[in-house]
One Martini backbone bead per residue (centre of mass of N, CA, C, O) as a GRO file, in nm:
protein
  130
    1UNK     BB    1   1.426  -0.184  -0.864
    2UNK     BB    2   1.180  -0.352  -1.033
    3UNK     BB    3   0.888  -0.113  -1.141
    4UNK     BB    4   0.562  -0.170  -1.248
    5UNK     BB    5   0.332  -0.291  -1.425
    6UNK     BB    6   0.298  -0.597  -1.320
    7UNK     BB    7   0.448  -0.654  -1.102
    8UNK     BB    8   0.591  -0.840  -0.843
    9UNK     BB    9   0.670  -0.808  -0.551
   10UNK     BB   10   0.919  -0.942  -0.291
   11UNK     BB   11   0.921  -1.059   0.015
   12UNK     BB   12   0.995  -1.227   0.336
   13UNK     BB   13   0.739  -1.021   0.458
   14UNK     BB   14   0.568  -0.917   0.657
   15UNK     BB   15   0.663  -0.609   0.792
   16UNK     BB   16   0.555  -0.355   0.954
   17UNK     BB   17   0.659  -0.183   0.734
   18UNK     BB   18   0.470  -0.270   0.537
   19UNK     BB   19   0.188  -0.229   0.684
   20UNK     BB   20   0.255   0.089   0.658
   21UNK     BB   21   0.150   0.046   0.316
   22UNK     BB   22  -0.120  -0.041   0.355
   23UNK     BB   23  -0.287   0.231   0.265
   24UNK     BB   24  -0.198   0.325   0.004
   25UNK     BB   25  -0.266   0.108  -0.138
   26UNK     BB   26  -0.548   0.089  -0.119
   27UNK     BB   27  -0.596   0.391  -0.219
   28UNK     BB   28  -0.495   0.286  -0.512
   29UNK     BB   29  -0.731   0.035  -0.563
   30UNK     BB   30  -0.957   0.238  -0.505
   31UNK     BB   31  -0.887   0.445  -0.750
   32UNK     BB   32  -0.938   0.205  -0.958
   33UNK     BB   33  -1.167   0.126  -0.779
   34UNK     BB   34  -1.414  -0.061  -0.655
   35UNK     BB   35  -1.431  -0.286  -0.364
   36UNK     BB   36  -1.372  -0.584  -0.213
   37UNK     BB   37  -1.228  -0.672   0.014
   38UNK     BB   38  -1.140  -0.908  -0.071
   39UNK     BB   39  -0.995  -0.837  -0.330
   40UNK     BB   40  -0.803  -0.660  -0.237
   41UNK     BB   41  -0.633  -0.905  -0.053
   42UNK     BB   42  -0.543  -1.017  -0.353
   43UNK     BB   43  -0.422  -0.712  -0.467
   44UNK     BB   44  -0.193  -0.687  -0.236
   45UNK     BB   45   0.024  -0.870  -0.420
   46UNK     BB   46   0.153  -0.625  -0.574
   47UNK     BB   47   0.295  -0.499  -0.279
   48UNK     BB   48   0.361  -0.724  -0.080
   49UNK     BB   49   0.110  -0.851   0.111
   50UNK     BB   50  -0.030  -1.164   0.072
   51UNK     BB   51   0.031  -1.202   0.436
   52UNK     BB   52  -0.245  -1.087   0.529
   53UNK     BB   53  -0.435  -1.046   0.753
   54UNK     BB   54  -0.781  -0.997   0.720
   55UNK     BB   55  -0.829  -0.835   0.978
   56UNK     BB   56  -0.673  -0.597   0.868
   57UNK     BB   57  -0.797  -0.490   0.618
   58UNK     BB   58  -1.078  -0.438   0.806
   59UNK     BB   59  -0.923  -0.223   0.983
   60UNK     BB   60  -0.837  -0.042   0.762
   61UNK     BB   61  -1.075   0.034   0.657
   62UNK     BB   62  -1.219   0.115   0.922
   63UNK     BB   63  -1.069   0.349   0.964
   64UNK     BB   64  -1.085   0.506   0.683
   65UNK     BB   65  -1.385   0.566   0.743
   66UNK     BB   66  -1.319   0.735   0.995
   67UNK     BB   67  -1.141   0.922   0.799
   68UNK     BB   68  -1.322   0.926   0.496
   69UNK     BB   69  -1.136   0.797   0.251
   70UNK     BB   70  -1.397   0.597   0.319
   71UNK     BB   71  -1.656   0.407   0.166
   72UNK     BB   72  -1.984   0.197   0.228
   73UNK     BB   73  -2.166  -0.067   0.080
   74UNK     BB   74  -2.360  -0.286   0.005
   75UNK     BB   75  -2.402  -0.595  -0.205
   76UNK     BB   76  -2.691  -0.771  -0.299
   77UNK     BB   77  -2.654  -0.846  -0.609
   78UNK     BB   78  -2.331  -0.943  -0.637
   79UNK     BB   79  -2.398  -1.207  -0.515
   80UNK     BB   80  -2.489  -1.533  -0.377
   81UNK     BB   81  -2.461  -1.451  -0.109
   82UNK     BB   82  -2.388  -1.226   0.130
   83UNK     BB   83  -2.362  -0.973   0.176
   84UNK     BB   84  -2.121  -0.712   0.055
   85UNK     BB   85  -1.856  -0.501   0.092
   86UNK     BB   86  -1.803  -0.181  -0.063
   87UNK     BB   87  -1.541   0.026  -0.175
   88UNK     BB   88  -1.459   0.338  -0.163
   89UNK     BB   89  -1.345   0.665  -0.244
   90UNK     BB   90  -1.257   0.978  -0.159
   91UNK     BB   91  -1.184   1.312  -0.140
   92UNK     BB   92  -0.995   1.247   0.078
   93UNK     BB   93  -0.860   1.009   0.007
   94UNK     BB   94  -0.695   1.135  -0.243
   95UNK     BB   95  -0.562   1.333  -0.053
   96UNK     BB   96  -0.402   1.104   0.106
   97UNK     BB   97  -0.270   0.985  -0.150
   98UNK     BB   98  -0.110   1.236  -0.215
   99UNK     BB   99   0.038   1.233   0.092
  100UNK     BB  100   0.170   1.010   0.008
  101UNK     BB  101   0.309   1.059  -0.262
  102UNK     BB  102   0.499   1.260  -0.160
  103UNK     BB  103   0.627   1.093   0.068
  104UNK     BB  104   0.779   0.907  -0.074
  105UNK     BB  105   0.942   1.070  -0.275
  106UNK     BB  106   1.079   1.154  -0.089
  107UNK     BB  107   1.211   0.887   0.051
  108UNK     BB  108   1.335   0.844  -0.193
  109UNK     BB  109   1.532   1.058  -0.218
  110UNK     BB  110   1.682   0.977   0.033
  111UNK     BB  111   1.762   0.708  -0.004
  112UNK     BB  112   1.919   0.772  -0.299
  113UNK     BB  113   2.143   0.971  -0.119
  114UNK     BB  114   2.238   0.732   0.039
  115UNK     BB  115   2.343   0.531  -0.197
  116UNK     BB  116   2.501   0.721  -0.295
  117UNK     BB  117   2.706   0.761  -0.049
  118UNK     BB  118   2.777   0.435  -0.004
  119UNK     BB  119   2.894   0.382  -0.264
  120UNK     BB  120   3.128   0.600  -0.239
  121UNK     BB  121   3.262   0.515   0.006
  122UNK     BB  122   3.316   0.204  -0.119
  123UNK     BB  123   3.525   0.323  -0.335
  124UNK     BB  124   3.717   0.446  -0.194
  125UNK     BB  125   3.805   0.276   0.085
  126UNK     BB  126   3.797   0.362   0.344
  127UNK     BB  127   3.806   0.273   0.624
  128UNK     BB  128   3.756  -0.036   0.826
  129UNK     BB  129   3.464  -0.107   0.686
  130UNK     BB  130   3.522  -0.317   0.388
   0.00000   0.00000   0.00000
């Protein structure tokens, strides 16, 4: 599967399992800056999320930030409308993100170990289910 910057993932729609993609998602567009709420649910259309109820996204910020994760601040200056928060990575969020990414490169490992088995069995062609 080709990803790399501007990719835009394609899911057949967001799963439990993608949903839980959503942490590392965030703490990665909040390490490129602060953003508001709306923003980040916008941008998590790079990583196949574009159809998260946007209470998820609020929820999980909020999870976030009692995790130390991440901090937000009022915006009244940059709005037109109501303030709106701002979010921001923290020191910790950075470690979550590292400890994400770590996590990650396993779980990329194992698949590839696995991919690459059952290519192996499929060539050989043994068994009675080919």
């Amino acid at each position: 599967m080709p990803g790399g910057r501007g990719h835009r993932w394609r899911w057949r729609g967001c799963s439990r399992r993608m949903v839980r993609f959503l942490d590392p998602a965030l703490l990665l567009l909040l390490h490129r800056g602060r953003a508001h709420g709306y923003t980040l649910l916008e941008q998590l259309a790079e990583f196949g999320l574009e159809n998260l109820n946007p209470s998820v996204i609020y929820r999980a910020l909020r999870d976030m930030e009692d995790r130390g994760w991440v901090t937000s601040t009022w915006d009244e200056e940059q709005t037109q409308g109501p303030p709106r928060r701002v979010y921001s990575i923290t020191a910790a969020g950075d470690d979550a993100l590292a400890q994400w990414v770590q996590d990650l490169e396993e779980t990329r490992d194992l698949i590839n170990y696995f991919m690459a088995a059952y290519e192996q069995h499929m060539e050989e062609g043994e068994g009675e289910h080919h």
